[in-house]
OpenMM code with the backbone's topology and positions (N, CA, C; nanometers):
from openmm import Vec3, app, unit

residues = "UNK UNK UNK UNK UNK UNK UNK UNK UNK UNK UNK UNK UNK UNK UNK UNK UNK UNK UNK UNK UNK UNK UNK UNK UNK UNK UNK UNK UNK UNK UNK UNK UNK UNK UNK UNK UNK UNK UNK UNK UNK UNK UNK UNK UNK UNK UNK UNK UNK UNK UNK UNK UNK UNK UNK UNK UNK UNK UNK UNK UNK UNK UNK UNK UNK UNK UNK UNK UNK UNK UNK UNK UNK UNK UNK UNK UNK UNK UNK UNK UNK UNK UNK UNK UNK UNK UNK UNK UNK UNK UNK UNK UNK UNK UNK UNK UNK UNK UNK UNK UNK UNK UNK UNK UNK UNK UNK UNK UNK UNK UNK UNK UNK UNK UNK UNK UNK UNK UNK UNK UNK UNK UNK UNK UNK UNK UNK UNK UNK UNK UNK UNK UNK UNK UNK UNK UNK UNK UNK UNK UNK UNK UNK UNK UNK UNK UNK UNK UNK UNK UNK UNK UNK UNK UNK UNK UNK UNK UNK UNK UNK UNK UNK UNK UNK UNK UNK UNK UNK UNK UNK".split()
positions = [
    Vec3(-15.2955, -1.9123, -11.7516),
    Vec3(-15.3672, -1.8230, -11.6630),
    Vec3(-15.2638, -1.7320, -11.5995),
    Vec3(-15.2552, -1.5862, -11.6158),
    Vec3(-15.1912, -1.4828, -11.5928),
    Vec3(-15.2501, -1.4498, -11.4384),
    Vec3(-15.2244, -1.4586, -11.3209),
    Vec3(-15.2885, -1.3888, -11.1999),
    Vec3(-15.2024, -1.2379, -11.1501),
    Vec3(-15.2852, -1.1166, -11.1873),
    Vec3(-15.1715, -1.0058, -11.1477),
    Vec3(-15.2880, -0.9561, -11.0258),
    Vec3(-15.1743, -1.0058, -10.9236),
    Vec3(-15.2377, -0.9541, -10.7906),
    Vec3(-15.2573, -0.8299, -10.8042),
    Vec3(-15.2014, -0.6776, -10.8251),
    Vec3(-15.2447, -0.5715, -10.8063),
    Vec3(-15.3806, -0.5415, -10.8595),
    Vec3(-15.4115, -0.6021, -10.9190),
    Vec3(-15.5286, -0.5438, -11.0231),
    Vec3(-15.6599, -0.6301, -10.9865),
    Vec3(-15.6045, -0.7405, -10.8813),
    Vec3(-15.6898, -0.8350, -10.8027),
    Vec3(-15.7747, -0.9059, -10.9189),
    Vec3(-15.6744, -0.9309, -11.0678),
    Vec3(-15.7487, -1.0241, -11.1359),
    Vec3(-15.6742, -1.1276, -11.1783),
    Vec3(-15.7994, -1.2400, -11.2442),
    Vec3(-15.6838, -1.3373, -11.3027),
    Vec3(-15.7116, -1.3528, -11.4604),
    Vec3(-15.6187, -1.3537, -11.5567),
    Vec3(-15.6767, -1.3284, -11.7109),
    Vec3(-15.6271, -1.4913, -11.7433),
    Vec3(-15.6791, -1.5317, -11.8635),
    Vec3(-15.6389, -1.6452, -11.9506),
    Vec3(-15.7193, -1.6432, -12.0608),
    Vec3(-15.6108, -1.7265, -12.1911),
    Vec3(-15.6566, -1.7075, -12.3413),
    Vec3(-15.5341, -1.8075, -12.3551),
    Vec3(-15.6043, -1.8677, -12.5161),
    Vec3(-15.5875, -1.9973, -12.5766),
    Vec3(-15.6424, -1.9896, -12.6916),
    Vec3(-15.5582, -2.0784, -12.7553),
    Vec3(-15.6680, -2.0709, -12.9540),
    Vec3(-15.5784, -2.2168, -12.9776),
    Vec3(-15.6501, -2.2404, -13.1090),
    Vec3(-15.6122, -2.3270, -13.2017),
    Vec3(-15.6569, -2.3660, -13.3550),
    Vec3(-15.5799, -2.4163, -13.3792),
    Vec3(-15.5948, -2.3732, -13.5725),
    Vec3(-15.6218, -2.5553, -13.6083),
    Vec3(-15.6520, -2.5497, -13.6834),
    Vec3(-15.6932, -2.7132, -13.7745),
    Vec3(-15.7245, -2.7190, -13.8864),
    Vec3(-15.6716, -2.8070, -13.9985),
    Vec3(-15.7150, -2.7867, -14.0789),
    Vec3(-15.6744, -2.9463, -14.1609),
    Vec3(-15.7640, -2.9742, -14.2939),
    Vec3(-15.8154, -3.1082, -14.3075),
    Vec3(-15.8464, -3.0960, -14.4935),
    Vec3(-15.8732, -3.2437, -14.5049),
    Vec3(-15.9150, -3.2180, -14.5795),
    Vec3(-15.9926, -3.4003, -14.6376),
    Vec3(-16.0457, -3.4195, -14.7187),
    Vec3(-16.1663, -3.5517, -14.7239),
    Vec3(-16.1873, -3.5411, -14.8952),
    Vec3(-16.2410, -3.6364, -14.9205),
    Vec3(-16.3127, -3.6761, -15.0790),
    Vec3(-16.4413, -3.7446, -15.0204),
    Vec3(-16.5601, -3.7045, -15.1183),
    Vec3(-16.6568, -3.7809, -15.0944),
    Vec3(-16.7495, -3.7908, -15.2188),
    Vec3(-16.7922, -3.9307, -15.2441),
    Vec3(-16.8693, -3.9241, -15.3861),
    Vec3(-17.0144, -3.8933, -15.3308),
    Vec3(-17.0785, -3.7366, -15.4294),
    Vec3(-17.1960, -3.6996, -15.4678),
    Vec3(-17.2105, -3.7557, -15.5946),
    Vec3(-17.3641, -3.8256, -15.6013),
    Vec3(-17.3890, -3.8668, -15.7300),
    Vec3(-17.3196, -3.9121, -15.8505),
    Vec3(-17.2223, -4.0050, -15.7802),
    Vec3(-17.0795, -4.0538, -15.8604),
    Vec3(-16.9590, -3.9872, -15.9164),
    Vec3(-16.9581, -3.8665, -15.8100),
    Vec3(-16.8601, -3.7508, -15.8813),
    Vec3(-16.7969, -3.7874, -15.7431),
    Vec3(-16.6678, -3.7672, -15.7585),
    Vec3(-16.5998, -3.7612, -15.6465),
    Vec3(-16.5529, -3.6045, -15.6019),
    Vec3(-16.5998, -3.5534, -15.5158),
    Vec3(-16.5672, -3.4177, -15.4481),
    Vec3(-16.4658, -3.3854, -15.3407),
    Vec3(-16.3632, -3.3297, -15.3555),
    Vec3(-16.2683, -3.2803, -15.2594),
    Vec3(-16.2906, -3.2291, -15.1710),
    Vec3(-16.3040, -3.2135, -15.0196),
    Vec3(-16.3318, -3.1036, -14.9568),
    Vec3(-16.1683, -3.0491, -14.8515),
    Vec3(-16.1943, -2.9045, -14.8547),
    Vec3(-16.0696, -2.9151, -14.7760),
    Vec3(-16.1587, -2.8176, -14.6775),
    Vec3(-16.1068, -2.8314, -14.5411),
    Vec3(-16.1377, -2.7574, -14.4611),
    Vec3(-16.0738, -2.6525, -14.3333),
    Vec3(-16.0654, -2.5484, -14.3064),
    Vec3(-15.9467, -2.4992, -14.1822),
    Vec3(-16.0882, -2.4221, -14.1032),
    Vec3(-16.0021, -2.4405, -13.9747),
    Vec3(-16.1066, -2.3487, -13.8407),
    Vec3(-15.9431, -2.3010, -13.7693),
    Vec3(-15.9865, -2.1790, -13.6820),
    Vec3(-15.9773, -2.2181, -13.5709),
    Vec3(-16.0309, -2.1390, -13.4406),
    Vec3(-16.0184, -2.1568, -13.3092),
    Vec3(-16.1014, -2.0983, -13.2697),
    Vec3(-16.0020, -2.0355, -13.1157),
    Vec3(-16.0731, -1.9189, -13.0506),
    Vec3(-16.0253, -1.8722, -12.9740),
    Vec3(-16.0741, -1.8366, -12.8326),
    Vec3(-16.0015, -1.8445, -12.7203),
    Vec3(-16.0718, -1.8994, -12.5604),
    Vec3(-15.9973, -1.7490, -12.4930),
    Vec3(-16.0897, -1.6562, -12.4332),
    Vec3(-16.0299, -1.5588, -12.2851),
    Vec3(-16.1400, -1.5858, -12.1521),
    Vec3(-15.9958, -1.5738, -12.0767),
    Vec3(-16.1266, -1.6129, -11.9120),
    Vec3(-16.0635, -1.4530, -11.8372),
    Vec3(-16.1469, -1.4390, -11.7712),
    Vec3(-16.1035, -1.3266, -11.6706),
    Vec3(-16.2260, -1.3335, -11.5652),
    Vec3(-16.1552, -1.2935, -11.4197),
    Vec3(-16.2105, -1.3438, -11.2865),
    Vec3(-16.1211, -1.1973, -11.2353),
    Vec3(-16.2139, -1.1240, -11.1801),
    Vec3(-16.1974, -0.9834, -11.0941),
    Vec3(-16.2661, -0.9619, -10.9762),
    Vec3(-16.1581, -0.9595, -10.8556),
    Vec3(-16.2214, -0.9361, -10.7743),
    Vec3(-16.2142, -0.7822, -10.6802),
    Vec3(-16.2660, -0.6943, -10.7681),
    Vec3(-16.2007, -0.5557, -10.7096),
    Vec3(-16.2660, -0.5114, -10.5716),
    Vec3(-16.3467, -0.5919, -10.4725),
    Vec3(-16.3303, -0.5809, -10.3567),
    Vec3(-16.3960, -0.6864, -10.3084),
    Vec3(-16.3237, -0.7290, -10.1646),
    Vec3(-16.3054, -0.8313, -10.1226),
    Vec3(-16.4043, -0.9069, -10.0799),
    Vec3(-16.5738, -0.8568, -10.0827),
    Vec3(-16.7213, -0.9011, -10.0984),
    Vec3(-16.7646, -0.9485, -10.2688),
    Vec3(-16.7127, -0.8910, -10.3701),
    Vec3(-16.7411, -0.9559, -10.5306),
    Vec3(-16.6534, -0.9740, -10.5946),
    Vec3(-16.6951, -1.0811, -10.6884),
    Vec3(-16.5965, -1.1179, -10.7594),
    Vec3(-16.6988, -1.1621, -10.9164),
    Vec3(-16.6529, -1.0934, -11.0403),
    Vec3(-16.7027, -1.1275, -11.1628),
    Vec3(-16.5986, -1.1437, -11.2280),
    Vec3(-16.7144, -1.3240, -11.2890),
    Vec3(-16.6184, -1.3853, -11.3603),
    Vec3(-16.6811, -1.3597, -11.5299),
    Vec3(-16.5650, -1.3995, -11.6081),
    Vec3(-16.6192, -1.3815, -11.7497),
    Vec3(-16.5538, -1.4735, -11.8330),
    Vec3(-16.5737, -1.5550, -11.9708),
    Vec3(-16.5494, -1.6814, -11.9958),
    Vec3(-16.5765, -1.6430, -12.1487),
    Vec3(-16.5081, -1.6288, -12.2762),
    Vec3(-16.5746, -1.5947, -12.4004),
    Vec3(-16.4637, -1.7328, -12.4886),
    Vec3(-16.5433, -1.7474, -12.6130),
    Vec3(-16.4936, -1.8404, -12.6921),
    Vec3(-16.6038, -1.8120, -12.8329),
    Vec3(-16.4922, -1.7887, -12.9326),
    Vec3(-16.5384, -1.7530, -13.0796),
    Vec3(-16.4331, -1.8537, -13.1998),
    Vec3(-16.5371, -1.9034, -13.2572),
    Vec3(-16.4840, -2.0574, -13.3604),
    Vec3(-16.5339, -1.9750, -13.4450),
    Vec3(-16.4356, -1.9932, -13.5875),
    Vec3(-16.4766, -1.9706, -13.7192),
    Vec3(-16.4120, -2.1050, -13.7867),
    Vec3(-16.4718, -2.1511, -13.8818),
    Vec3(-16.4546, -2.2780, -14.0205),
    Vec3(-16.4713, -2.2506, -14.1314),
    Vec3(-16.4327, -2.2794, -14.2290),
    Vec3(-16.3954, -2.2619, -14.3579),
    Vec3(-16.4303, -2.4033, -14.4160),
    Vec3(-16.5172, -2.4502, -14.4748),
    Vec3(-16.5352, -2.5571, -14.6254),
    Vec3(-16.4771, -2.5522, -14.7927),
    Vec3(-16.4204, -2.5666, -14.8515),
    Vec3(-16.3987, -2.5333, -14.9388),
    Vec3(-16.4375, -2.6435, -15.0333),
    Vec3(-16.4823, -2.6622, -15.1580),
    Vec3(-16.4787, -2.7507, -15.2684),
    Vec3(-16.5945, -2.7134, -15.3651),
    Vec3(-16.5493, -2.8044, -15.4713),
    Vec3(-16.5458, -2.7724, -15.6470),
    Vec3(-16.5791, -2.6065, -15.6561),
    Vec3(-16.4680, -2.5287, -15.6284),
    Vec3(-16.4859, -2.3748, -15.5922),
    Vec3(-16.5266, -2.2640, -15.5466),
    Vec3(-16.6505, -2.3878, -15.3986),
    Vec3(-16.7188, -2.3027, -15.3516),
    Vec3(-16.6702, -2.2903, -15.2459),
    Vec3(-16.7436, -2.1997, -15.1129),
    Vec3(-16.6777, -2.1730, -14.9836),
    Vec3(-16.7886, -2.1699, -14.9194),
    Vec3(-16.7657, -2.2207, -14.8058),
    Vec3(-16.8656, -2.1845, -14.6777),
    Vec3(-16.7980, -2.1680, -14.5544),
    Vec3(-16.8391, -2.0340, -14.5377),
    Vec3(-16.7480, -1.9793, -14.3911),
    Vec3(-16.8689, -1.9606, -14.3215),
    Vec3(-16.8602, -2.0227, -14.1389),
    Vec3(-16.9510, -2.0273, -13.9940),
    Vec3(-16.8280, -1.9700, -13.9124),
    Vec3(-16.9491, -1.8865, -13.8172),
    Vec3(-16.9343, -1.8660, -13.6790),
    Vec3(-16.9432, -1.8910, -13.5751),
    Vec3(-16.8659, -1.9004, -13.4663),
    Vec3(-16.9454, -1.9334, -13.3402),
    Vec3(-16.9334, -1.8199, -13.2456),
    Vec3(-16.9796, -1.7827, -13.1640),
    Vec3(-16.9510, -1.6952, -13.0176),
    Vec3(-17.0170, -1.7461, -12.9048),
    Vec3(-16.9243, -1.7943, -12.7775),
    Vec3(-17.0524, -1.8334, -12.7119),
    Vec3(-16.9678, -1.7296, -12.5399),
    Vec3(-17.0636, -1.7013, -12.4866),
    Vec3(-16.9998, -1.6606, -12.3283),
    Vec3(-17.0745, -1.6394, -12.2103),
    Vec3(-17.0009, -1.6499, -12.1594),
    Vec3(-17.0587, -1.6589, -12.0284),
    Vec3(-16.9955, -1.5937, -11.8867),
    Vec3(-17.1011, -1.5844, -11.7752),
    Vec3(-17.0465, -1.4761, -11.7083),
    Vec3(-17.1312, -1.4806, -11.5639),
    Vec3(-17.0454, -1.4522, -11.4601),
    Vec3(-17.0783, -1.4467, -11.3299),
    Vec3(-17.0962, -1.3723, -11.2462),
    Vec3(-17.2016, -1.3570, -11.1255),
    Vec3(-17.1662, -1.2129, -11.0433),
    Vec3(-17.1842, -1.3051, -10.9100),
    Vec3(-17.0688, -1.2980, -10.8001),
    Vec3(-17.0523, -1.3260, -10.6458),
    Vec3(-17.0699, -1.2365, -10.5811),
    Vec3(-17.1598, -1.2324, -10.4725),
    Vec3(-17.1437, -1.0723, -10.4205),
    Vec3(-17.1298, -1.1958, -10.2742),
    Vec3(-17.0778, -1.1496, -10.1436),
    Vec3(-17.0340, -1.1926, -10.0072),
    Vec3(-17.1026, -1.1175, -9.9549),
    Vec3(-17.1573, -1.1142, -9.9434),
    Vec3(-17.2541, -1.0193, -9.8084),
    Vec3(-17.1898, -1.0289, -9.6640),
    Vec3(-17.1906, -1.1724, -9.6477),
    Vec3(-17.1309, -1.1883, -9.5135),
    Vec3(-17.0231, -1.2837, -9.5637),
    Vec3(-16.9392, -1.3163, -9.4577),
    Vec3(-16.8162, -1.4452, -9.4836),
    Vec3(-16.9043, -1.5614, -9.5212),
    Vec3(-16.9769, -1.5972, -9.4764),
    Vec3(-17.0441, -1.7279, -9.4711),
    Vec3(-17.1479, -1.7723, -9.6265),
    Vec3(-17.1910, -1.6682, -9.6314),
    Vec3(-17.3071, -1.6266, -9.7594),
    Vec3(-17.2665, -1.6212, -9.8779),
    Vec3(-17.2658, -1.6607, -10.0260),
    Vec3(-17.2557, -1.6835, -10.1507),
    Vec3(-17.3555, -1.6569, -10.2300),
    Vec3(-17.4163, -1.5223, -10.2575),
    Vec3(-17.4920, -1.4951, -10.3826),
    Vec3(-17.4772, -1.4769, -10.5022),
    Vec3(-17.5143, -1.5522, -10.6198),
    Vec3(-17.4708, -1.5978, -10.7306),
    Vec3(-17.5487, -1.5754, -10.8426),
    Vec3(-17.5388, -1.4603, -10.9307),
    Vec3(-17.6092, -1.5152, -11.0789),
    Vec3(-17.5130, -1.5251, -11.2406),
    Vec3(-17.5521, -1.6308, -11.3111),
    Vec3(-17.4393, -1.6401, -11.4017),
    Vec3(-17.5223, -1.6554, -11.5170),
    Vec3(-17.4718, -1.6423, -11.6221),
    Vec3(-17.5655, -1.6796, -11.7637),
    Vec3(-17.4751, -1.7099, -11.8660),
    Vec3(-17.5175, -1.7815, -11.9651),
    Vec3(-17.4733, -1.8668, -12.0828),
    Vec3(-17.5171, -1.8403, -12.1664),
    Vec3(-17.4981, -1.7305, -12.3006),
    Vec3(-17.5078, -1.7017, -12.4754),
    Vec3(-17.4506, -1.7961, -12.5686),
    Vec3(-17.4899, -1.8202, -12.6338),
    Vec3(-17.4581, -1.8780, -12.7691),
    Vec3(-17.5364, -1.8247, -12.8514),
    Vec3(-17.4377, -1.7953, -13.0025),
    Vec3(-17.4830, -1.7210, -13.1164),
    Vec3(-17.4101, -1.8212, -13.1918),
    Vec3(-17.4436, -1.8932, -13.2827),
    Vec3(-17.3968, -2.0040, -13.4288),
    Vec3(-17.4702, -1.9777, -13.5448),
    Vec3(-17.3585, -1.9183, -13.6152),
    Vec3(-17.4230, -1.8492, -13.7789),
    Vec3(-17.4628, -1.9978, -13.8683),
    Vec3(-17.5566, -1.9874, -13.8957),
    Vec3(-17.6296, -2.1047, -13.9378),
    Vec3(-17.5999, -2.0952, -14.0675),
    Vec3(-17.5928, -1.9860, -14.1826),
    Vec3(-17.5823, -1.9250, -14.3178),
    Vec3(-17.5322, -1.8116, -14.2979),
    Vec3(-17.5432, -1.6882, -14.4312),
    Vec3(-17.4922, -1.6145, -14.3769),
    Vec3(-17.6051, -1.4936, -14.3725),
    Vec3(-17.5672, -1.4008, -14.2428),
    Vec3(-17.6457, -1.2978, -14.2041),
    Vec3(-17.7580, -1.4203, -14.1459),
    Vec3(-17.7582, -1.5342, -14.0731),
    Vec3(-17.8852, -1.6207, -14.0180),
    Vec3(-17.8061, -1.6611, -13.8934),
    Vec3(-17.8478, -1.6406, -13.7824),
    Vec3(-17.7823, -1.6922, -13.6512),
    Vec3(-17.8804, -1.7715, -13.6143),
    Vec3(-17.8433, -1.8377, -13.4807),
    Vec3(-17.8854, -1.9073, -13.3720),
    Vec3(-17.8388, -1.8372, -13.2483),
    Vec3(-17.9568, -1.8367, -13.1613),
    Vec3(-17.9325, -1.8109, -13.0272),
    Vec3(-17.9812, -1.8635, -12.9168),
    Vec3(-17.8956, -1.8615, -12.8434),
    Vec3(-17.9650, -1.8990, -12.6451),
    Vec3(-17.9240, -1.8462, -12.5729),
    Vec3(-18.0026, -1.8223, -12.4577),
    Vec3(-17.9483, -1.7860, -12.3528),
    Vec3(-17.9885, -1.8437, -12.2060),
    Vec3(-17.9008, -1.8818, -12.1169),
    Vec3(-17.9494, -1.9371, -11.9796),
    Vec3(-17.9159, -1.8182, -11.8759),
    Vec3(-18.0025, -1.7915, -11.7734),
    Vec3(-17.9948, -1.7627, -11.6419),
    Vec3(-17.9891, -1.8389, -11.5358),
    Vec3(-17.9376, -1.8100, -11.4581),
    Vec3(-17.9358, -1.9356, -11.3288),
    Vec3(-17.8840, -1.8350, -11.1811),
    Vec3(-17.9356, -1.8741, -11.0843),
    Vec3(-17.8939, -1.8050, -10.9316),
    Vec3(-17.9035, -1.8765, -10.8659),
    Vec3(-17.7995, -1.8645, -10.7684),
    Vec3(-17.8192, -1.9271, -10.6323),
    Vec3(-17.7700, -1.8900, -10.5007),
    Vec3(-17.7835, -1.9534, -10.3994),
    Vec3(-17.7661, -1.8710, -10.2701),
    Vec3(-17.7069, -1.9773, -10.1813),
    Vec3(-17.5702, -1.9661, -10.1556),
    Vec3(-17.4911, -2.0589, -10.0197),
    Vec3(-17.4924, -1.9986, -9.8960),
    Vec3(-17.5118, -2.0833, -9.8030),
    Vec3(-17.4840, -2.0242, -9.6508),
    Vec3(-17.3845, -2.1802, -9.5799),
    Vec3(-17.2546, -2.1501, -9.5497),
    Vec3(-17.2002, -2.2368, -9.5009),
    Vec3(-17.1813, -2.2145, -9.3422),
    Vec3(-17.1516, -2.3349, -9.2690),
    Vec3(-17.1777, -2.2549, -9.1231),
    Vec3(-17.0947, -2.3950, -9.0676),
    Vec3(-16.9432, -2.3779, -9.0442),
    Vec3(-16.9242, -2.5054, -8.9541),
    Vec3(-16.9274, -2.6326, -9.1126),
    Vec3(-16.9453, -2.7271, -9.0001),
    Vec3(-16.9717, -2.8230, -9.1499),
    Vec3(-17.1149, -2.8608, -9.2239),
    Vec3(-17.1982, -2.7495, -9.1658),
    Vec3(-17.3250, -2.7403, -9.2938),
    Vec3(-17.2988, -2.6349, -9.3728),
    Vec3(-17.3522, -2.7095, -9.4888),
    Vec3(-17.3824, -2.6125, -9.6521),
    Vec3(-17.5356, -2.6698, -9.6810),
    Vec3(-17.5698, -2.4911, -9.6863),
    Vec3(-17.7202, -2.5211, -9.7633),
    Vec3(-17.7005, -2.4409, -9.8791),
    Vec3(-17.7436, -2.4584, -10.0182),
    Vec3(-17.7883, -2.4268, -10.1418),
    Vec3(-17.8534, -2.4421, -10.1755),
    Vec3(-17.9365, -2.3245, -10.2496),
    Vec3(-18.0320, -2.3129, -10.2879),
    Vec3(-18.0121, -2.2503, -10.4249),
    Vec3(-18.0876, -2.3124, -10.5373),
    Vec3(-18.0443, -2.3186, -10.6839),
    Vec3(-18.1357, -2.3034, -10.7705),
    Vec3(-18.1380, -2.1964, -10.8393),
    Vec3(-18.2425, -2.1648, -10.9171),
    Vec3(-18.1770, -2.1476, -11.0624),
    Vec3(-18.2791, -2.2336, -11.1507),
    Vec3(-18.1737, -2.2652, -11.3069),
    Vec3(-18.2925, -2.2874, -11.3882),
    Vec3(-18.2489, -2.2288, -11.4932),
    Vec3(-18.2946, -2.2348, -11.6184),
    Vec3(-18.4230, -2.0910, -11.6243),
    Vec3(-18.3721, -2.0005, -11.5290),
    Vec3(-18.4949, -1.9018, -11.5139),
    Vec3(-18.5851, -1.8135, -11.6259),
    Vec3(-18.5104, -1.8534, -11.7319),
    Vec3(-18.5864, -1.8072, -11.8558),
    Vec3(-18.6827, -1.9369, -11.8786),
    Vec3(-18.6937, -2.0613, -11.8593),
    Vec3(-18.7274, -2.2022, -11.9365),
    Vec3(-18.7135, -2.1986, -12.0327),
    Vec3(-18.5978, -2.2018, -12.1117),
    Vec3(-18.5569, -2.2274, -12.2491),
    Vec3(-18.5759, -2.3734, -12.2216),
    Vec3(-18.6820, -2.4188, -12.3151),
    Vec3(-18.6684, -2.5784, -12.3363),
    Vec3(-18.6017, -2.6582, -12.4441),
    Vec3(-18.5724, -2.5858, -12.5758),
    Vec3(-18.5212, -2.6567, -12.6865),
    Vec3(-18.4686, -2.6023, -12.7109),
    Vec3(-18.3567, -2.6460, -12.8162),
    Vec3(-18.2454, -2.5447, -12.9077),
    Vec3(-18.2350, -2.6431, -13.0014),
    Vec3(-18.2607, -2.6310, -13.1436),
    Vec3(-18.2389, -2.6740, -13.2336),
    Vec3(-18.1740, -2.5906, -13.3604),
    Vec3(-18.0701, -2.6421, -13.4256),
    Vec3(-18.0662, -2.6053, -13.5513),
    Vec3(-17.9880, -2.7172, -13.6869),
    Vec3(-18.0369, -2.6538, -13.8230),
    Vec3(-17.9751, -2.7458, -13.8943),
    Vec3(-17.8354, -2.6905, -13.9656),
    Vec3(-17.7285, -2.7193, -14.0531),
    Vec3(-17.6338, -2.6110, -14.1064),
    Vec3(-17.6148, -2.7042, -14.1923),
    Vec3(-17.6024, -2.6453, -14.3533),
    Vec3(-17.5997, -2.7222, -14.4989),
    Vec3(-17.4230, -2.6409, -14.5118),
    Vec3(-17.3779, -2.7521, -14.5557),
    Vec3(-17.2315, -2.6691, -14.5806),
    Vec3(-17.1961, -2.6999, -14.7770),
    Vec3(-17.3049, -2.7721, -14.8122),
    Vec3(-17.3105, -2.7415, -14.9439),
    Vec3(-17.2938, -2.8815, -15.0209),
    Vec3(-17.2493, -2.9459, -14.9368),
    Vec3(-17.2497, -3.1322, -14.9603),
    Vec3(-17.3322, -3.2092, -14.8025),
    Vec3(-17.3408, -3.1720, -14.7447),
    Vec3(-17.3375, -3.2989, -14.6033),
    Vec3(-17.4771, -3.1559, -14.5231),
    Vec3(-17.5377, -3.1957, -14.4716),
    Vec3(-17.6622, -3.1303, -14.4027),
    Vec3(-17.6573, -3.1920, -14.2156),
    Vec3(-17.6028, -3.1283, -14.1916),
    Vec3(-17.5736, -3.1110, -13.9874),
    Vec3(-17.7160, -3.0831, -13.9170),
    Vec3(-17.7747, -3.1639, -13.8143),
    Vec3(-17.8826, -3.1171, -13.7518),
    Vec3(-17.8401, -3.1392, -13.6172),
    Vec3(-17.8747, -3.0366, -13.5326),
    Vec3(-17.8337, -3.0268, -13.3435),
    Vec3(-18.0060, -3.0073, -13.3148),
    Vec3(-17.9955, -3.0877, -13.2051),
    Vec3(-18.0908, -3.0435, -13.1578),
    Vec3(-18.0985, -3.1004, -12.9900),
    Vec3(-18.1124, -3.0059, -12.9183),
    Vec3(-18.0828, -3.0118, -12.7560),
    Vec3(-18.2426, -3.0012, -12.6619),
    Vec3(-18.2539, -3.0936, -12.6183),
    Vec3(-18.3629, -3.0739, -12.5093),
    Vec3(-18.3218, -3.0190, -12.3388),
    Vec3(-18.3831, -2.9298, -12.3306),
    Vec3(-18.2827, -2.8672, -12.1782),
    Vec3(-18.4218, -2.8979, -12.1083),
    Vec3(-18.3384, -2.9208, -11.9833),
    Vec3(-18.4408, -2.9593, -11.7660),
    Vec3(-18.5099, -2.7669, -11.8460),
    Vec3(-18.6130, -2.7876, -11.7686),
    Vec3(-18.6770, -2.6528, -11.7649),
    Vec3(-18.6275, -2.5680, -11.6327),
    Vec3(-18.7272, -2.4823, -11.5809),
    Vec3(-18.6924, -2.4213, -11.4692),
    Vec3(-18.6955, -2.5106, -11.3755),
    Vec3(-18.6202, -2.5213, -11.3035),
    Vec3(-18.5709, -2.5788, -11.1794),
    Vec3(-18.5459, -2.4763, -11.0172),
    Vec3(-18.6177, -2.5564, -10.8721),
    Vec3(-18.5500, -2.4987, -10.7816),
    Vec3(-18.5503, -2.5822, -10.7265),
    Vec3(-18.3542, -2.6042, -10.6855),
    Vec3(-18.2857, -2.7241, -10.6102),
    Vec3(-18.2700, -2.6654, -10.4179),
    Vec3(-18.3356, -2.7441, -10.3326),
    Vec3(-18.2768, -2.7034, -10.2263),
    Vec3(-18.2114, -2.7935, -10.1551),
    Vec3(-18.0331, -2.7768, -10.1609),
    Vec3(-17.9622, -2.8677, -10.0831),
    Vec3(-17.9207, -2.8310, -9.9626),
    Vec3(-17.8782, -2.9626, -9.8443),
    Vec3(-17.8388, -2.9537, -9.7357),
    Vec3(-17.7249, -3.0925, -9.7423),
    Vec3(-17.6316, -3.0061, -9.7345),
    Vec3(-17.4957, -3.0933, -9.7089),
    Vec3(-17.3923, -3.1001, -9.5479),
    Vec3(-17.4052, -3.1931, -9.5200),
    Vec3(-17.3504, -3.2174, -9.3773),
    Vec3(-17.2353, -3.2924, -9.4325),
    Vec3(-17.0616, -3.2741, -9.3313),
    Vec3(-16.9854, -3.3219, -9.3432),
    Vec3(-16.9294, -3.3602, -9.2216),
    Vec3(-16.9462, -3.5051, -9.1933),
    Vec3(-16.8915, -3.5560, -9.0503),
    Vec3(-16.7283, -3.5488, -9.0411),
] * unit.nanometer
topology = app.Topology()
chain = topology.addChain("A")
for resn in residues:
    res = topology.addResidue(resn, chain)
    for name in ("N", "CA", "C"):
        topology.addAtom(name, app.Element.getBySymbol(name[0]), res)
């Protein structure tokens, strides 16, 4: 994480590479597979005046399958992203959201997306929050991905819309 005060931001990025490889008998044939990914992470948090601050969070995976001369190359992209606005010292208004795009085949994606907001007021040693999530109600995300031997199925059940109202006291 790079923090360059003049520019009142903070940047960061990361990757990594992998790569593998397996035998597995189809129908009494024994099949090689070799496989490489790797994937890559940037964060950046700006606060160009001293009431907001947007944050931003991205990460993109690619993989490679290879065997008996075929190939299967996937994608991932997923990101996410924040807006703080301060109204007052005390006050925290918040909305952030979460994309994901996963190439299932090729030219075939998957997608989601979450919204979520919320609102802090701290005062002394009370905190109240108030939390509003999942404001689209995305309830499911499923998908399957065939890589040409082995067949992958995800499938995610998400809380629906939600509104949380907390009160936190600290003696």
């Amino acid at each position: 994480m790079k923090n360059i005060p003049s520019l009142f931001a903070k940047l960061g990025a990361d990757g990594r590479y992998s790569f593998g490889g397996d035998e597995q008998a189809v129908n009494e044939t024994v099949v090689g597979t070799r496989t490489n990914s790797y994937a890559l992470h940037g964060n950046a948090t700006i606060t160009p005046v001293p009431w907001l601050e947007l944050r931003y969070d991205v990460n993109y995976g690619w993989s490679r399958s290879r065997y008996s001369e075929k190939s299967n190359t996937t994608t991932s992209l997923s990101h996410s992203g924040a807006v703080h606005v301060f109204p007052i010292a005390n006050l925290d208004l918040s909305l952030d959201y979460d994309h994901v795009r996963r190439q299932l085949a090729a030219d075939q994606y998957k997608r989601m997306s979450l919204f979520n907001a919320s609102a802090q007021y701290k005062r002394k040693r009370l905190v109240l929050r108030l939390e509003l999530d999942n404001l689209l109600n995305q309830r499911h995300y499923a998908y399957t991905l065939f890589n040409g031997i082995n067949t992958y199925t995800y499938a995610y059940t998400l809380c629906g819309r939600t509104v949380v109202l907390r009160a936190t006291f600290k003696l």
